[in-house]
C-alpha positions as CSV (number, residue, x, y, z in Angstrom):
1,X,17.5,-14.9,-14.2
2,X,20.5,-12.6,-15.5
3,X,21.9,-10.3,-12.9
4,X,20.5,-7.4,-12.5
5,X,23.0,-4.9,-14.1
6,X,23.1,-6.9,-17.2
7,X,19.4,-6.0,-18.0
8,X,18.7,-4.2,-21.1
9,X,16.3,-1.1,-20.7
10,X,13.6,-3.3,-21.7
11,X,13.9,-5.8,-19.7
12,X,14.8,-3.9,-16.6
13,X,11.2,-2.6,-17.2
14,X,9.7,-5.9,-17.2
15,X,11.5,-6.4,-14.0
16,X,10.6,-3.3,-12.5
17,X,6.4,-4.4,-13.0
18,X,6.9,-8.2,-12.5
19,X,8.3,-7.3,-8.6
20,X,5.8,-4.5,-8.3
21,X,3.2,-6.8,-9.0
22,X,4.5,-9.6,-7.2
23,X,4.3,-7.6,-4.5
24,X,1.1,-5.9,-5.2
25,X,-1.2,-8.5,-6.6
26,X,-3.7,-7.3,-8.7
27,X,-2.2,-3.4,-9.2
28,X,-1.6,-1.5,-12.5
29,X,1.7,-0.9,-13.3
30,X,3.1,1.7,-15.7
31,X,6.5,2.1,-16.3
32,X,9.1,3.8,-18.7
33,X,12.4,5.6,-19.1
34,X,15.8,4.5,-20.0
35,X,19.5,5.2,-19.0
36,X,18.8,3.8,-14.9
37,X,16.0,6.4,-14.8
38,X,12.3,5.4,-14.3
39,X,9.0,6.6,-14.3
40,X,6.6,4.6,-12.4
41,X,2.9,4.3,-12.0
42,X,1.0,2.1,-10.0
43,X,-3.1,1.9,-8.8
44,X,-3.4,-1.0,-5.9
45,X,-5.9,-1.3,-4.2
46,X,-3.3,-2.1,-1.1
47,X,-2.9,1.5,-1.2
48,X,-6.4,2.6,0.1
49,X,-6.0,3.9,3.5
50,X,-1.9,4.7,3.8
51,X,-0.1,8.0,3.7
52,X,1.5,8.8,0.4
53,X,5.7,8.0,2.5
54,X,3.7,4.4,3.0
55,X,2.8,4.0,-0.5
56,X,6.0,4.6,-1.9
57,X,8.2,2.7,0.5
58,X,5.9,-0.4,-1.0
59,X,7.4,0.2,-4.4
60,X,10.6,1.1,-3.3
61,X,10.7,-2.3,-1.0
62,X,9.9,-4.0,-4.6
63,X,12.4,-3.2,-6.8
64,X,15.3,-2.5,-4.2
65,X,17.5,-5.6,-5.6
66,X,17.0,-3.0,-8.9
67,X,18.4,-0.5,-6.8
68,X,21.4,-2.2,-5.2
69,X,25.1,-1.6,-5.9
70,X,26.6,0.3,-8.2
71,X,25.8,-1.4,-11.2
72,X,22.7,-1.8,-10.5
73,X,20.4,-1.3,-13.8
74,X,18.0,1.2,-11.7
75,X,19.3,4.5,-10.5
76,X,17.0,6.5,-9.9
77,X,12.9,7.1,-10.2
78,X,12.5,10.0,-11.4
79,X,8.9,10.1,-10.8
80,X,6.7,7.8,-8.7
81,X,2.9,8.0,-8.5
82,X,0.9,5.8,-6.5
83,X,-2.7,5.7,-6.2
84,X,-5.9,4.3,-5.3
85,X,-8.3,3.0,-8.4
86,X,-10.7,5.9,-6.6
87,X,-7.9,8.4,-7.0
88,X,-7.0,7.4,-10.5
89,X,-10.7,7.2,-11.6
90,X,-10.6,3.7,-12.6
């Protein structure tokens, strides 16, 4: 696998939902934005039952090689959403 600063926008999306679902089996991941800035969306249900902190620090504790050093190809999520297949309506 290349390193993660040398992904390209699409492929550090692909990255992003192959570790979110690697880590959440079975959930629906959305994910878009460019320029080290993401949106993410994700329905598990692994999330039925926790706090919203809880649900996030899941997906955070997925993609944190994204997130690591200063190259790193993921700067910042600009928007995370995480939610139950009840609370999505799916």
């Amino acid at each position: 696998m290349n390193h993660p600063s040398r992904l390209s926008a699409e492929s550090t999306t692909e990255a992003i939902k192959e570790r979110i679902r690697a880590a959440l089996p079975e959930s629906v991941v959305e994910v878009s934005g460019q320029g080290g800035h993401f949106t993410i969306s994700v329905v598990s249900n692994q999330f039925e039952g926790l706090a919203i902190l809880k649900k996030q620090r899941l997906v955070y504790s997925a993609i944190k090689d994204l997130m690591a050093g200063d190259d790193a190809p993921v700067h910042a999520v600009d928007r995370l959403v995480t939610l139950t297949p009840g609370e999505s309506g799916t």
